[in-house]
MARDREN-662615 format. One line per field, with one value per residue: y negated, z negated, x negated of N, C-alpha, C in turn. Coordinates in Angstrom, 2 decimals, m for minus. Example, Ala and Ser with C-alpha at 12.3 -4.5 7.8 and 13.67 -1.06 7.14 Angstrom:
! residues 2
n_v c(5.69	2.25) $
n_w c(m7.80	m7.08) $
n_u c(m13.19	m12.85) $
ca_v c(4.50	1.06) $
ca_w c(m7.80	m7.14) $
ca_u c(m12.30	m13.67) $
c_v c(3.30	m0.03) $
c_w c(m7.80	m7.87) $
c_u c(m13.20	m12.90) $
This chain:
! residues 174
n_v c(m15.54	m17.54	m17.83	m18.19	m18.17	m18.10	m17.97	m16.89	m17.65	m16.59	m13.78	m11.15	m11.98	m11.59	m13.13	m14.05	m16.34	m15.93	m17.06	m16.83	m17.64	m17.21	m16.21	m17.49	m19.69	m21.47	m22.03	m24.44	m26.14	m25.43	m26.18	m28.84	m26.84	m25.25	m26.88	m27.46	m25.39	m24.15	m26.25	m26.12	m23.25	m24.20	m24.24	m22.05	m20.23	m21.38	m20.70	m17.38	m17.98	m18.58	m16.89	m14.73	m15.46	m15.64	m12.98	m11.63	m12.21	m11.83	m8.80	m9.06	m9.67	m7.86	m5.64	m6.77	m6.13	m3.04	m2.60	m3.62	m2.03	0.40	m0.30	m0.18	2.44	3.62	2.36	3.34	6.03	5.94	5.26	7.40	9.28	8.25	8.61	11.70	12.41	11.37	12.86	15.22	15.11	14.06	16.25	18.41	17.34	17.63	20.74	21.02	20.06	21.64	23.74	22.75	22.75	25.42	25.79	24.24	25.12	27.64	27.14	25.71	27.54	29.45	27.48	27.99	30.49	30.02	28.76	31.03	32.29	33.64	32.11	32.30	32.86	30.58	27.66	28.25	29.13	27.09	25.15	26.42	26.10	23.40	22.27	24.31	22.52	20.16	21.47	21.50	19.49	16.12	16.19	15.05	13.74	11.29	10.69	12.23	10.99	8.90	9.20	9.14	8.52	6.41	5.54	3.25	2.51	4.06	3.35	0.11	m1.44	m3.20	m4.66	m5.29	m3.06	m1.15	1.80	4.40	6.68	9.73	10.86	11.71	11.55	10.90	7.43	4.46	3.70	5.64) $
n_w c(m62.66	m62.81	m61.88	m61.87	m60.02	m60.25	m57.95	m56.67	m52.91	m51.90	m50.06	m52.06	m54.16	m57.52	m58.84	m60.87	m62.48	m64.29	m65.05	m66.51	m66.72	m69.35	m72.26	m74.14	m73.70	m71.41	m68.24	m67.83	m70.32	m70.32	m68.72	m68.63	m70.04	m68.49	m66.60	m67.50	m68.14	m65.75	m65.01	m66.60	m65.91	m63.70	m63.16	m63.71	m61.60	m59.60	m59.85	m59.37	m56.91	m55.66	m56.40	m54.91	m52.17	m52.11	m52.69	m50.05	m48.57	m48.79	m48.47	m45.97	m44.76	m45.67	m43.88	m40.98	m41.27	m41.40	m39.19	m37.34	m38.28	m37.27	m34.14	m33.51	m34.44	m32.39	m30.13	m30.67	m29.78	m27.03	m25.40	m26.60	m24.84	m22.33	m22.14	m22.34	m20.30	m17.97	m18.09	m17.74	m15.00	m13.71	m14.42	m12.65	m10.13	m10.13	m9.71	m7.61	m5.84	m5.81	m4.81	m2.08	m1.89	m1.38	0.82	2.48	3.03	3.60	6.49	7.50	7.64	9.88	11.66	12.25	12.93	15.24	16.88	18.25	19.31	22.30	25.34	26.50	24.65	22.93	23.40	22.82	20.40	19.19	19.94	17.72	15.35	14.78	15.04	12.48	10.61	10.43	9.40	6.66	5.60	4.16	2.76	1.43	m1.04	m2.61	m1.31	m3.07	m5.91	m5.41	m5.39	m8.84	m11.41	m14.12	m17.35	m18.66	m16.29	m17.12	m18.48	m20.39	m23.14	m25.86	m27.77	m26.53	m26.86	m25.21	m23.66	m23.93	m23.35	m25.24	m28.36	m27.83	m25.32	m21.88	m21.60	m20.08	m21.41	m21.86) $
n_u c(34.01	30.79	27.68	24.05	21.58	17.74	15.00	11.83	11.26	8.82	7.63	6.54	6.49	7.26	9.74	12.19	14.91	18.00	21.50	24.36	27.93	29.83	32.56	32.20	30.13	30.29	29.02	28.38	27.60	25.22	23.55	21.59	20.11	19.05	17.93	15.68	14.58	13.79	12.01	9.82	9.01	7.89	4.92	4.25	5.58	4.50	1.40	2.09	2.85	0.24	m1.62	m0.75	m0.49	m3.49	m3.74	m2.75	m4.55	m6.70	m5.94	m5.21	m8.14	m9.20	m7.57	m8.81	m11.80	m11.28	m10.35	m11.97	m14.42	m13.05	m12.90	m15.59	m16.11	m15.35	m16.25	m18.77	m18.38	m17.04	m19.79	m21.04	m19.63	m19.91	m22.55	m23.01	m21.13	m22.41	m25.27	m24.29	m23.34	m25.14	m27.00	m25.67	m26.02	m28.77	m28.37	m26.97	m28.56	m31.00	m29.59	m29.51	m31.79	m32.95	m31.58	m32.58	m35.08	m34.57	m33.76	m35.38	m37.44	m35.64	m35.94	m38.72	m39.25	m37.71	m39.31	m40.49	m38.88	m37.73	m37.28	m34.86	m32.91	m33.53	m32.10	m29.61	m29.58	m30.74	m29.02	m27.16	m28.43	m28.44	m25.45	m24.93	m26.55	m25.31	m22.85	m23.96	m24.44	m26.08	m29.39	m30.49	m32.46	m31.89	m29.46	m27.72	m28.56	m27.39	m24.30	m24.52	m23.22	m24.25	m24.49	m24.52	m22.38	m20.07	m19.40	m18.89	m20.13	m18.12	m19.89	m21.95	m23.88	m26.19	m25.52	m27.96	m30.58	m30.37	m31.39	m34.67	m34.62	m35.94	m37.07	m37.82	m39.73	m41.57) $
ca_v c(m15.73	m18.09	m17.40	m18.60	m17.11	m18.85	m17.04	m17.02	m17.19	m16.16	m12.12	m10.78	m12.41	m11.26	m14.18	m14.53	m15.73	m15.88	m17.72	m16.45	m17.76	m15.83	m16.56	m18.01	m20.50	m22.09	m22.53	m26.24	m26.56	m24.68	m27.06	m29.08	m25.78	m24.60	m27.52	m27.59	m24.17	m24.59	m27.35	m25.45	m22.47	m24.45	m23.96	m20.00	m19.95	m21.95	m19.78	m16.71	m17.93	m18.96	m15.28	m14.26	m16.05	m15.03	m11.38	m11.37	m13.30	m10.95	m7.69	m9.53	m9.37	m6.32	m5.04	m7.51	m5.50	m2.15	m2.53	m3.98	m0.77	0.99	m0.71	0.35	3.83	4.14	2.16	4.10	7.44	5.54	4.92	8.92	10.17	7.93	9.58	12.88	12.64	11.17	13.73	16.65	15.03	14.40	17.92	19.13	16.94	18.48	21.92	21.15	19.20	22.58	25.06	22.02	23.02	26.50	26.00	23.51	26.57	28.73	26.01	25.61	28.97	29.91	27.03	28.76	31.67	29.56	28.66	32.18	33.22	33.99	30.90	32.58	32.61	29.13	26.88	29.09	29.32	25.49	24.37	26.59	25.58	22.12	22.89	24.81	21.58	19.22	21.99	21.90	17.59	15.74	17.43	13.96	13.60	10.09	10.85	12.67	10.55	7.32	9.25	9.71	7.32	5.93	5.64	2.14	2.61	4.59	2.26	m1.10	m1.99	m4.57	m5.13	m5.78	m2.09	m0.35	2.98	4.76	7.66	10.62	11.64	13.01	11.73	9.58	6.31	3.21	3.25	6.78) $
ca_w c(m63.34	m62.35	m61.64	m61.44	m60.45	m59.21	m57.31	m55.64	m51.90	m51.21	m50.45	m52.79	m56.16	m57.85	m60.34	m61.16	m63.44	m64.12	m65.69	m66.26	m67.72	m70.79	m72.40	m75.65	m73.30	m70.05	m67.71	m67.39	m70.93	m70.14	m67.15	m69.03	m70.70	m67.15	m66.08	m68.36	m68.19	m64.15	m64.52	m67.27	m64.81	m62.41	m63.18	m63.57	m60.43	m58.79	m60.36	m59.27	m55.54	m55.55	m56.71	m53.37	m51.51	m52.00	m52.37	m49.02	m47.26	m49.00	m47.46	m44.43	m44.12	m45.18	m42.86	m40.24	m41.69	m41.06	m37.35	m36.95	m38.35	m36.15	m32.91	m33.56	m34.14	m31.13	m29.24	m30.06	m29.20	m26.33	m25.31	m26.62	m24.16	m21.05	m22.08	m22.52	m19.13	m17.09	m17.97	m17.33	m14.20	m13.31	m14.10	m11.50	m8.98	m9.75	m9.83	m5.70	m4.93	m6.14	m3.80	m0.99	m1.13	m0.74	2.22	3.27	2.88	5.23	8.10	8.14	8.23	11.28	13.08	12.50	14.05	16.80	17.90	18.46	20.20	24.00	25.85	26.60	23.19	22.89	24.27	21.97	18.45	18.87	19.07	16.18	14.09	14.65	14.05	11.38	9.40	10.69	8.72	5.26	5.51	4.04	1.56	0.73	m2.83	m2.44	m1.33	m4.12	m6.99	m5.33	m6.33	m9.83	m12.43	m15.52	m18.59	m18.51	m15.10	m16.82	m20.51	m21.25	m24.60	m26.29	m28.68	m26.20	m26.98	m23.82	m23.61	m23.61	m23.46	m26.19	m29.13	m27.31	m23.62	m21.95	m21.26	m19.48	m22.28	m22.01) $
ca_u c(32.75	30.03	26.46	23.34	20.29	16.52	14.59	10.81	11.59	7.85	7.32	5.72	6.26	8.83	10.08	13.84	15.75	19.70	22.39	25.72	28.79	30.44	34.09	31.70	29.38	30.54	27.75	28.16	27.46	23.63	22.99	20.29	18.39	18.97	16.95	14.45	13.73	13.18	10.68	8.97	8.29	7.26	3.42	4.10	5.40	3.04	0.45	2.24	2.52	m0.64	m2.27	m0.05	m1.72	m5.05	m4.00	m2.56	m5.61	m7.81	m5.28	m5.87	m9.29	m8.99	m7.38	m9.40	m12.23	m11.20	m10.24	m13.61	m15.18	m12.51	m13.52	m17.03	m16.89	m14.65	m17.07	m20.03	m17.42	m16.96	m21.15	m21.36	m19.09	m20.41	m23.80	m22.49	m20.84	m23.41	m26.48	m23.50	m23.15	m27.21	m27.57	m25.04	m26.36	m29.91	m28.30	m26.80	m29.73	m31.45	m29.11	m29.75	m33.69	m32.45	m30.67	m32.96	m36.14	m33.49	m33.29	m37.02	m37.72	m35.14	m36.61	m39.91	m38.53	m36.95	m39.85	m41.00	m38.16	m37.45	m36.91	m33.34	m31.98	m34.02	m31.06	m28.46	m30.14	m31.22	m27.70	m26.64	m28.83	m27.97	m24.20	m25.34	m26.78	m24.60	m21.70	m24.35	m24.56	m27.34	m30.08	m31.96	m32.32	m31.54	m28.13	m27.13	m28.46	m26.26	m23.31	m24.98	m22.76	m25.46	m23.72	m23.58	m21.69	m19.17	m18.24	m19.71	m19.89	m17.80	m20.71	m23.17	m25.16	m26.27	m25.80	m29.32	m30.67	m30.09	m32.77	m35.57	m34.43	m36.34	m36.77	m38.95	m41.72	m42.47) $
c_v c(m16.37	m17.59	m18.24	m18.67	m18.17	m17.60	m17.95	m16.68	m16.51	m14.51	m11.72	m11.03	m12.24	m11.89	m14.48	m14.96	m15.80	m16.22	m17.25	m16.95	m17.01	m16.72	m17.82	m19.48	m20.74	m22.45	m23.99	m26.85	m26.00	m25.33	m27.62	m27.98	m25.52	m25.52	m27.57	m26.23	m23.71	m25.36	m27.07	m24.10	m22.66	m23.85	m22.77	m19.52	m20.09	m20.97	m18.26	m16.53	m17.90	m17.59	m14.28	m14.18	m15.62	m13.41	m11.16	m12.00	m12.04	m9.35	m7.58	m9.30	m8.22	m4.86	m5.80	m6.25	m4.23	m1.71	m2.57	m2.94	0.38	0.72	m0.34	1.55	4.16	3.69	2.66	5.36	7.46	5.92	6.87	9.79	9.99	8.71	10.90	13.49	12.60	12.03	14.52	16.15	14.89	16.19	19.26	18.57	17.59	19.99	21.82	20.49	20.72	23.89	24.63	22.65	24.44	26.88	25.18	24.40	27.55	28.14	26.00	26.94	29.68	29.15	27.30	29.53	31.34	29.62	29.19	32.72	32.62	32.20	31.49	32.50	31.76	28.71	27.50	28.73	28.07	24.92	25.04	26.43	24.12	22.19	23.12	24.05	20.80	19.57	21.64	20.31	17.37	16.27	16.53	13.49	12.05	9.72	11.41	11.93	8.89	7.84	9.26	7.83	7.37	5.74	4.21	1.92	2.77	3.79	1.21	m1.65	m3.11	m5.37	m5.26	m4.43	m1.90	0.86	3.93	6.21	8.66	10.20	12.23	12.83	11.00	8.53	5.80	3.86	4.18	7.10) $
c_w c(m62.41	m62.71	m61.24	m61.33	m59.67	m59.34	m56.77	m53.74	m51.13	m51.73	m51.37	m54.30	m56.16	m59.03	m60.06	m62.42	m63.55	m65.32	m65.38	m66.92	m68.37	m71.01	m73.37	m74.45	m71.86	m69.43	m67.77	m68.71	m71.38	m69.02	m67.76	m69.93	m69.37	m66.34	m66.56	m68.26	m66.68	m64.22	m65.32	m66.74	m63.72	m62.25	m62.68	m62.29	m59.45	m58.58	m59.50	m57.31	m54.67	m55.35	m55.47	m52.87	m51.06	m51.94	m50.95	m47.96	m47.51	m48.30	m46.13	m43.62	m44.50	m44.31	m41.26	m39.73	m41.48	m39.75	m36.85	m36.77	m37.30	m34.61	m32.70	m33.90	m32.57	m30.22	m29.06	m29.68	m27.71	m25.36	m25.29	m25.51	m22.88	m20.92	m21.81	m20.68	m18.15	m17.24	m17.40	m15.82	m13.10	m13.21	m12.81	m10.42	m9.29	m8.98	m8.14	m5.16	m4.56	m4.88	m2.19	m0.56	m0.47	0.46	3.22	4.11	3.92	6.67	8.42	8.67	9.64	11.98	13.11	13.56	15.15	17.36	18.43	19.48	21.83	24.31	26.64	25.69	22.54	22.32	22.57	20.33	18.31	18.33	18.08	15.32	14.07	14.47	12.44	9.90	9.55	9.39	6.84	5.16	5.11	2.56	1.10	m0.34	m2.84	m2.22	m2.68	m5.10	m6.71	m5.59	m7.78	m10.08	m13.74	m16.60	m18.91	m17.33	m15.69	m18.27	m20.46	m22.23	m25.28	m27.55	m27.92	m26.50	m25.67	m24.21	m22.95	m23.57	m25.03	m26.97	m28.25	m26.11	m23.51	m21.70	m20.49	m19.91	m22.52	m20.44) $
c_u c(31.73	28.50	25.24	21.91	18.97	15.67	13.03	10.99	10.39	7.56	6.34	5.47	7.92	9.13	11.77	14.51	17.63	20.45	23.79	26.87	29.91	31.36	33.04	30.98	29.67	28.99	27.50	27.79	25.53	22.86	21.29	19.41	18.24	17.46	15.42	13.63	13.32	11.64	9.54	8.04	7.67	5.32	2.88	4.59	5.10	1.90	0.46	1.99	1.07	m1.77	m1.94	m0.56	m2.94	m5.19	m3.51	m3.89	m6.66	m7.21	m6.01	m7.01	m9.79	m9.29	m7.86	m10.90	m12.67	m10.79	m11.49	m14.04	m14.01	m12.86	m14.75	m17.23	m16.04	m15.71	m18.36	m19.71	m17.72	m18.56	m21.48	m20.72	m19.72	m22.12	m23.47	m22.37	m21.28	m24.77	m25.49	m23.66	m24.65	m27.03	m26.70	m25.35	m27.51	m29.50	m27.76	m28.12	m31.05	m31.20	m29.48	m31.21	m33.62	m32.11	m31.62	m34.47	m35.79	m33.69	m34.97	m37.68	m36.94	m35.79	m37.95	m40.17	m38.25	m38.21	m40.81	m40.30	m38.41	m37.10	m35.16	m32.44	m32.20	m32.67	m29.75	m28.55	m30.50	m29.57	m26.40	m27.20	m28.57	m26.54	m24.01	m25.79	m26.33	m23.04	m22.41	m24.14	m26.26	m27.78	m30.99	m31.50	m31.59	m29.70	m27.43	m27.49	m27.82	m25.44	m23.44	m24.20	m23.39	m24.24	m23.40	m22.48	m19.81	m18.54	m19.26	m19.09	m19.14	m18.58	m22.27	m24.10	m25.10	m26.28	m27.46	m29.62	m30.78	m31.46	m33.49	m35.69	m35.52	m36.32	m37.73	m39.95	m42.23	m43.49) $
């Protein structure tokens, strides 16, 4: 048995049709409806490819579309976290810069004291207290807010925002 089927080779449209030959009708004697009824669909499946087409372009942008809006909440995720992370991290440098004055309040006060004491235990208590802050390091504010990473430091935007300060923080223009 012979066969003969046309087909849309483009995904998405589903147009077929099919020719078969039976004991009653030999295919070869269906050749010209065969043809005719080809060149008669042509329009409809023009039409059909055509509707493809545009539904896949329109998918497309779509899904173009929805990445977009995906890239942008990630990137203001993104912007939220470098904020997030950089005040947490300010506020722990205040909070040592804080224990630094502490310690720094201690050191002033012994060398108060030092320079009360005996000129025998002078010599002694001088170079432990120098030891002594040489072991704590440095207590200038300045040092500690150069390790301090800004929020643009820690994400820059692929939309060009800057990361700024929170609701309520502040800024320049206050």
């Amino acid at each position: 048995m012979t066969r003969i089927v046309a087909y849309s080779p483009k995904k998405g449209v589903d147009w077929t049709l099919s020719w078969q030959d039976t004991e009653s009708e030999p295919l070869s004697g269906v050749i010209p409806e065969i043809i005719e009824t080809l060149q008669a669909s042509r329009d409809k499946l023009q039409a059909l490819m055509t509707a493809e087409d545009e539904a896949e372009a329109k998918r497309k942008k779509e899904r173009q579309e929805e990445w977009e809006r995906y890239e942008r909440r990630e990137d203001e995720r993104k912007i939220a976290q470098a904020i997030k992370e950089s005040q947490q991290q300010l506020a722990e440098i205040i909070e040592s810069w804080g224990k630094a004055m502490v310690v720094e309040r201690f050191f002033t006060d012994v060398e108060d004291r030092l320079a009360e004491a005996t000129n025998e235990k002078r010599p002694f208590l001088e170079e432990r207290v120098k030891l002594a802050r040489q072991m704590i390091g440095s207590i200038d504010p300045l040092e500690f807010i150069k390790n301090w990473r800004a929020p643009g430091d820690r994400y820059q935007s692929k939309y060009g925002e800057l990361p700024g300060p929170p609701a309520g923080g502040r800024s320049d223009e206050q």
